[in-house]
C-alpha positions in Angstrom: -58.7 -147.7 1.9 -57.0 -150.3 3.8 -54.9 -153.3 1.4 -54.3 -156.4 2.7 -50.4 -156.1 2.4 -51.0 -153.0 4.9 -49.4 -153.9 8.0 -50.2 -153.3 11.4 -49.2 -153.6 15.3 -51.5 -153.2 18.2 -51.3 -151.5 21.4 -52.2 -152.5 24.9 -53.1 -149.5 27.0 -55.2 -151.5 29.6 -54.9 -154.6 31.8 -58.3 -156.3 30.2 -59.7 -159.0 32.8 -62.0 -161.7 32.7 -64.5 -159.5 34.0 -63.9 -157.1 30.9 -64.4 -159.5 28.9 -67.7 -160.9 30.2 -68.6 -157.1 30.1 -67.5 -156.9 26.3 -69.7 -160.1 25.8 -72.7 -158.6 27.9 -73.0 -155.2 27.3 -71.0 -154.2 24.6 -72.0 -156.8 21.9 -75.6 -156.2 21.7 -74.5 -152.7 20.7 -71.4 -153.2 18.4 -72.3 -156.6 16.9 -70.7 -159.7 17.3 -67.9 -159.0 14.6 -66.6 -156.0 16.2 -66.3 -158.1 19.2 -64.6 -160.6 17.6 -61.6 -158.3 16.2 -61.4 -156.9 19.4 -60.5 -160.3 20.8 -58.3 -161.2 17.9 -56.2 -158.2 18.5 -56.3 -159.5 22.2 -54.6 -162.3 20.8 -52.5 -161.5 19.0 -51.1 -159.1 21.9 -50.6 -162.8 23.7 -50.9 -163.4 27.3 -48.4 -160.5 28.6 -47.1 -158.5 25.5 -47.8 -154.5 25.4 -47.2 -154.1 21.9 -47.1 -157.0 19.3 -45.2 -157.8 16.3 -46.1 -156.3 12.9 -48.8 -158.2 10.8 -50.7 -157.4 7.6 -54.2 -157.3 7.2 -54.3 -160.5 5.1 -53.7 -162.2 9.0 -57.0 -160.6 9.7 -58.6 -161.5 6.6 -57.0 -165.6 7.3 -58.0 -165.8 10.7 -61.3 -164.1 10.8 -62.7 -165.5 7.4 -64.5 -161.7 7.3 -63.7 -159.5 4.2 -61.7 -156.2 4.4 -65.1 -154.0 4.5 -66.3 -156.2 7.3 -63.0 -155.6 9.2 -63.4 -152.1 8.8 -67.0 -151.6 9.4 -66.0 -153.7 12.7 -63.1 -151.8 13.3 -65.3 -148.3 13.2 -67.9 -149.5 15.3 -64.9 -150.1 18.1 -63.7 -147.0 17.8 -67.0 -145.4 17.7 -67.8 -146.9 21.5 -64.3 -146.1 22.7 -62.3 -149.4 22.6 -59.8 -148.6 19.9 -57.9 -145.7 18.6 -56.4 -146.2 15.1 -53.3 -144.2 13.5 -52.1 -144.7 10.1 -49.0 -143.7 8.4 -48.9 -143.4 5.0 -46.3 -144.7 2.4 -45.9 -147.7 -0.2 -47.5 -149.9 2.3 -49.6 -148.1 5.0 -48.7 -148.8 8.5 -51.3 -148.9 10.9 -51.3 -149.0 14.8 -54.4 -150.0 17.0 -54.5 -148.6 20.4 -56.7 -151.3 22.5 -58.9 -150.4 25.8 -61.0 -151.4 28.2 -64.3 -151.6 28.6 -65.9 -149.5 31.2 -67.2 -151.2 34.4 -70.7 -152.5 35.0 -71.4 -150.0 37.4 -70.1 -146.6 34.9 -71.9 -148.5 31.9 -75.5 -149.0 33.5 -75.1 -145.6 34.5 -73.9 -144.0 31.1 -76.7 -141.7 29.6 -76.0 -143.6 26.2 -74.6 -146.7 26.6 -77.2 -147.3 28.7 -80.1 -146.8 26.5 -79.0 -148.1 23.7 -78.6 -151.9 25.4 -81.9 -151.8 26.6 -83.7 -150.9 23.5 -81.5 -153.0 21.5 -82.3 -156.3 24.0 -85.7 -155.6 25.3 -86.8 -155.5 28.8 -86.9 -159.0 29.6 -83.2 -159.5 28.7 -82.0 -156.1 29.9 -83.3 -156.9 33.3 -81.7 -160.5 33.5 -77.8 -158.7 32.2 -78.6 -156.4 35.3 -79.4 -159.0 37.7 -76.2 -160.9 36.9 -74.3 -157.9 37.6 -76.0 -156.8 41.2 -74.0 -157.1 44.2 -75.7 -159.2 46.9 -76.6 -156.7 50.3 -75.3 -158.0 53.2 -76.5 -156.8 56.8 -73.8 -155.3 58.9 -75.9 -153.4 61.1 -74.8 -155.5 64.1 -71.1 -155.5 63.1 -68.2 -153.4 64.3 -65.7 -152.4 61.3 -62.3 -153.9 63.1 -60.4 -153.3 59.9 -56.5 -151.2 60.4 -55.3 -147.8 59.0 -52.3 -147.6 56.6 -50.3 -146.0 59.1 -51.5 -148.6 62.0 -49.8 -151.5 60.3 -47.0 -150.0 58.7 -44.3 -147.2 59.3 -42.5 -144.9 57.6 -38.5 -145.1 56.3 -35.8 -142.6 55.2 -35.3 -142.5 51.6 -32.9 -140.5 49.9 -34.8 -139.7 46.5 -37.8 -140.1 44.9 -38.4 -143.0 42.3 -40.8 -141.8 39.5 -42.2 -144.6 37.4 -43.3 -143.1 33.8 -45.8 -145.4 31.2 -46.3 -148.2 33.3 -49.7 -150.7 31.7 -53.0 -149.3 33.7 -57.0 -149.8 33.5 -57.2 -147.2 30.8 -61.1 -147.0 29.9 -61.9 -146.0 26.0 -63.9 -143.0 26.0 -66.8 -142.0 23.5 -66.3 -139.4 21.8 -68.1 -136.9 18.9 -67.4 -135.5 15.7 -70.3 -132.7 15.9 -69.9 -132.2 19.6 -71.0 -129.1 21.2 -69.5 -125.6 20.5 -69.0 -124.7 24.5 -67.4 -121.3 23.9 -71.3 -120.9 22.6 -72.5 -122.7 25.3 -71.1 -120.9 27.8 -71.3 -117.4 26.5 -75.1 -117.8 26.8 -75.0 -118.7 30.6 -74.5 -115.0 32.9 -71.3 -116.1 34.4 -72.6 -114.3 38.1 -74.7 -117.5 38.4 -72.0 -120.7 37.7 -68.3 -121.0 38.8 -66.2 -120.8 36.2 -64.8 -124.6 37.3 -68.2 -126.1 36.2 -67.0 -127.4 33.0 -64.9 -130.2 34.0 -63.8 -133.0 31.5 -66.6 -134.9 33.0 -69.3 -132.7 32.5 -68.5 -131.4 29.4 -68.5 -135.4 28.1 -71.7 -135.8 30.0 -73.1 -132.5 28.4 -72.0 -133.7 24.3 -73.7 -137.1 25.4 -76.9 -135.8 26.0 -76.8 -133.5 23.4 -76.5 -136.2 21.0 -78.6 -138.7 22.4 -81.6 -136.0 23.1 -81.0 -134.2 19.8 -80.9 -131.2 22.2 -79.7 -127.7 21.0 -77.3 -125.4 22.6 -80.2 -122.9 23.5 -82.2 -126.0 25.0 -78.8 -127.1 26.1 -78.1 -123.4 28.4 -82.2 -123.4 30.0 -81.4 -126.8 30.9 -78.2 -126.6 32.3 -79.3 -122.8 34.2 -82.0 -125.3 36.1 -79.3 -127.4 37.1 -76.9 -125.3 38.8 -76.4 -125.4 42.7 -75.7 -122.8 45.4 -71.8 -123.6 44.9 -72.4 -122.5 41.3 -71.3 -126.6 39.6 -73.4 -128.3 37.4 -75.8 -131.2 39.2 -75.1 -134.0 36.5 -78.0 -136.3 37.9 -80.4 -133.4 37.7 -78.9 -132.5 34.2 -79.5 -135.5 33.0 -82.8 -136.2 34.6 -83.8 -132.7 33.3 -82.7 -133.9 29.9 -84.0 -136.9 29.6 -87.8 -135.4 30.9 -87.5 -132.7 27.9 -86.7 -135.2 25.7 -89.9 -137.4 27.0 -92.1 -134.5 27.1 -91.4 -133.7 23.3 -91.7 -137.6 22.2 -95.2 -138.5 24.2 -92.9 -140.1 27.1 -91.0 -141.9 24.7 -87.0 -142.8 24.8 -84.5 -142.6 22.1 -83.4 -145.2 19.8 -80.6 -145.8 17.3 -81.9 -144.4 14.3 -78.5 -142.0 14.0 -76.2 -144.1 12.3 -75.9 -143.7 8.4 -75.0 -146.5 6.1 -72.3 -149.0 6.2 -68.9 -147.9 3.7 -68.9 -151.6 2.7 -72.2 -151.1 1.3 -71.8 -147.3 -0.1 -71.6 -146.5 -4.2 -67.7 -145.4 -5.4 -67.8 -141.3 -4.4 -67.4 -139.3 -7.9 -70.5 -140.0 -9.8 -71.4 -136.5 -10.4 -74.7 -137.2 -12.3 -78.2 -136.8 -10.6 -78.7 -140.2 -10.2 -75.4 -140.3 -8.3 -76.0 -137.2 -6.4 -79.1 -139.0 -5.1 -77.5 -142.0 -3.9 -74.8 -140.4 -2.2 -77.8 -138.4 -0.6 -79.5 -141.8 0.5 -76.3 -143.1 1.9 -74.7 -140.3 3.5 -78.2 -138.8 5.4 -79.2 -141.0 8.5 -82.7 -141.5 8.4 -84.0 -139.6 11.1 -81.9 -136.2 9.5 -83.7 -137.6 6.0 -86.9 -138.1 7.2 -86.9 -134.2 9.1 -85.9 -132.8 5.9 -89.2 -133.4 4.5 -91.3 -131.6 7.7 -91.4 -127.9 7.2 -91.0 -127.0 10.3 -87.9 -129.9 11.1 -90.1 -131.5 13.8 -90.1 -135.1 13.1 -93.8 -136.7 14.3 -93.6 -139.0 17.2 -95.7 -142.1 14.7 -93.5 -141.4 11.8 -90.2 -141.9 14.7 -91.7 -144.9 15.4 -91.4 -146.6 11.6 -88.3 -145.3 10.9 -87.2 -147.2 14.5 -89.5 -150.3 13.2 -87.5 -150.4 9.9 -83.7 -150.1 11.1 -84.6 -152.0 14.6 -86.9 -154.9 14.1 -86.5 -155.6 10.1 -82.6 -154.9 10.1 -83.0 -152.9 6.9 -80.3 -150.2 5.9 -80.1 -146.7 6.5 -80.2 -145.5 2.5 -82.5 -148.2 1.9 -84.7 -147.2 4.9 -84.4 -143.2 3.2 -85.2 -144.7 -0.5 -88.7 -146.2 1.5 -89.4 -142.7 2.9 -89.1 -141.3 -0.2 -90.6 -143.2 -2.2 -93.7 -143.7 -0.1 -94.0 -140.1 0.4 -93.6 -139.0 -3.1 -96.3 -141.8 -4.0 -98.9 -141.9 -1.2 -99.5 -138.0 -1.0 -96.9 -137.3 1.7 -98.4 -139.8 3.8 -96.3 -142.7 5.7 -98.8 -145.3 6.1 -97.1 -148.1 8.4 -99.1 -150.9 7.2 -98.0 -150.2 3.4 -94.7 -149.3 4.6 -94.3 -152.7 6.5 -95.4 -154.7 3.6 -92.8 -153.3 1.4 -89.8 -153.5 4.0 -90.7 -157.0 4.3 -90.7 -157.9 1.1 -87.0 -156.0 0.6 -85.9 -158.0 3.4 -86.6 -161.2 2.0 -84.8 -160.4 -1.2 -81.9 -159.1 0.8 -81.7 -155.4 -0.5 -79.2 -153.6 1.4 -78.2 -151.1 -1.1 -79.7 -147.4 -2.4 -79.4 -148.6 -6.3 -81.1 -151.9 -5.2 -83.8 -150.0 -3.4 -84.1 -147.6 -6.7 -84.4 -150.9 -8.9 -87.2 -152.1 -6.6 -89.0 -148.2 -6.8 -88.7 -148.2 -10.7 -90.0 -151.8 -11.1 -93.3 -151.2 -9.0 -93.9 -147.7 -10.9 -94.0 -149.2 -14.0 -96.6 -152.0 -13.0 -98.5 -148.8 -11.8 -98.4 -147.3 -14.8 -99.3 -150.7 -16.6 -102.6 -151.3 -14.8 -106.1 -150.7 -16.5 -108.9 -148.7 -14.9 -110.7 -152.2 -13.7 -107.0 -152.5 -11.6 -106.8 -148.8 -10.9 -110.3 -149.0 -9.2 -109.3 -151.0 -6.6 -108.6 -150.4 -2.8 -105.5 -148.8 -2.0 -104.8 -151.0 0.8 -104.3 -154.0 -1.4 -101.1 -155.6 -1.6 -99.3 -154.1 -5.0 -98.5 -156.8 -7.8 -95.1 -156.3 -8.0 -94.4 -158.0 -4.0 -94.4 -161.3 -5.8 -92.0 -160.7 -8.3 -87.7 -161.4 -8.2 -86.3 -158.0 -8.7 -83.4 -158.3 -10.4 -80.1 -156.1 -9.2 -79.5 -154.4 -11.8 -78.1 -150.8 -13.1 -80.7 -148.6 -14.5 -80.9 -147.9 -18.2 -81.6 -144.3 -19.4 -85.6 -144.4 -19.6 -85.4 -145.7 -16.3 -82.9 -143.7 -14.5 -85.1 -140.4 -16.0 -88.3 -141.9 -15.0 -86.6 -142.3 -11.2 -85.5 -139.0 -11.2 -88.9 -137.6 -11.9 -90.6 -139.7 -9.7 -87.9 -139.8 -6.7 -86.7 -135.6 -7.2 -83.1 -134.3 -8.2 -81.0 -134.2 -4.6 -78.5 -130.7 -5.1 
């Protein structure tokens, strides 16, 4: 856990222009959130206009300047290193030292073109705003057709000279891009095994296409079986992978299985600031670290049989975490709740009603989510037979009450495990 007396220096290892920075603004923000952004550019200051490495600070500079609190810094701080604009090392001692490695962003051209990146902009913006961040970033054609290129060669403008060694120049400051990179990423010893080495070079695997292969992967939720037939359909007669049919040929599986549907953000888990202290051992704690540390879409396939999420029920999961903002462990204490209560059925209307009404009270949290669950079980439990007669579609009592964040007593908690289900 970071302290604020921890100290810190940062690292340039890229020349960051104004156009990186309009391309932090435009393309990178609508992904990582405007706080990320903003430490980003604080650490761009406090680099200064030509420094490589700054002086040491603490994190209570952060905390002064940003008026953000530590778990915001560090949320922020993950979500940079998650897209591939900072790398952070730590040494430990009395007071940990820390050291942030800053990079670029990518260019307009490699991030419209990413198979992630990509994506994720446009469902996170729309398609009115995605196509107007394209526009300002096409290059106007100009007609040369009846032109003649008079431009000179190197070597027709200058000569050569005798020199009497060669001058090597080690570490010098370039336009070094952050890369993305993955925790679960493909096992390619696996991969590669499966694919009869007669019919691809042995070259295929470059840095490139192996980055381009985990992306996919992740973004597709493709397996390494689905992975090797995809990637067999993809080789040419020089035996290297085509990465625009790979990723063509990925993206049409992955349409095929979701009725012509893209992917969303629906993979993330929730926040640490927002996350219960680890080493509550009881049931009730085992199922909140369950809620927190599951990302919805892993929850929600957990309750299929088979593990084959349906496209509708995709599509509320992608409602709750994309249009009402609501957490990832709140989001799995819905789905489970809902489920348990509505004979394993996610109605959207119902679903909708209650997210709403979570929103407006500003849960965020798993326990706050539980306290809400117990609360409306209990006025279920209350009703009499004229109440219990009535549609199921009617909007439950309890959406007009305050709930109160509050621990659960013992009745409580034993009443939520019965109705919620011990997590092992």
């Amino acid at each position: 856990m970071v302290l604020p007396a921890d100290s810190y220096v940062v690292v340039n290892k890229s020349v960051i222009t104004e156009l990186d920075k309009k391309i932090i603004i435009d393309l990178y923000q609508p992904i990582i959130g405007n706080k990320a952004v903003s430490l980003y550019f604080t650490f761009m200051n406090d680099l200064g206009k030509k420094d490589i490495i700054t002086k040491e600070f603490t994190h209570h500079h952060l905390l002064s300047i940003m008026q953000m609190s530590l778990e915001e810094i560090i949320t922020a701080r993950e979500k940079l290193e998650g897209i591939g604009l900072l790398e952070s090392y730590m040494k430990k001692g009395d007071i940990n030292n820390y050291v942030y490695v800053l990079y670029g962003p990518v260019s307009a051209n490699e991030f419209f073109n990413h198979p992630i990146l990509n994506i994720i902009l446009y469902n996170n913006v729309g398609k009115t705003e995605y196509d107007r961040i394209v526009a300002s970033y096409k290059m106007p054609r100009i007609n040369l057709k009846d032109y003649d290129n008079i431009s000179l060669k190197f070597d027709e403008v200058f000569s050569s000279v005798s020199v009497n060694s060669y001058f090597g120049n080690e570490d010098i400051v370039s336009r070094n891009k952050g890369e993305i990179n993955f925790k679960n990423a493909i096992d390619f010893e696996v991969l590669i095994d499966g694919i009869d080495e007669k019919i691809i070079n042995k070259k295929a695997f470059t840095k490139e296409v192996r980055n381009l292969i985990n992306s996919l992967s992740f973004l597709y939720d493709i397996d390494i079986v689905t992975m090797q037939n995809l990637i067999k359909a993809c080789i040419n007669e020089k035996g290297m992978i085509d990465k625009e049919t790979l990723r063509k040929s990925a993206r049409n599986f992955y349409q095929f299985e979701n009725n012509g549907n893209l992917p969303t953000l629906i993979h993330y888990s929730q926040p640490r600031h927002l996350k219960s202290p680890e080493g509550n051992l009881s049931n009730m704690g085992k199922m909140i670290y369950t809620f927190e540390n599951t990302n919805p879409y892993q929850f929600l396939k957990s309750k299929y049989k088979d593990g084959k999420v349906v496209l509708r029920d995709l599509k509320i999961v992608e409602m709750l975490l994309i249009d009402l903002k609501l957490t990832p462990a709140v989001v799995n204490v819905l789905l489970d709740y809902v489920l348990r209560t509505n004979n394993k059925k996610l109605n959207r209307t119902y679903i909708e009603t209650i997210a709403s009404h979570w929103k407006r009270l500003g849960i965020e949290t798993a326990e706050e989510a539980m306290n809400a669950c117990i609360k409306e079980h209990k006025k279920r439990k209350n009703k009499n037979i004229e109440n219990n007669s009535k549609s199921k579609s009617e909007v439950p009592e309890w959406f007009n009450q305050n709930i109160e964040k509050t621990s659960l007593d013992i009745n409580e908690e034993k009443e939520l495990l019965d109705l919620i289900g011990s997590y092992k």
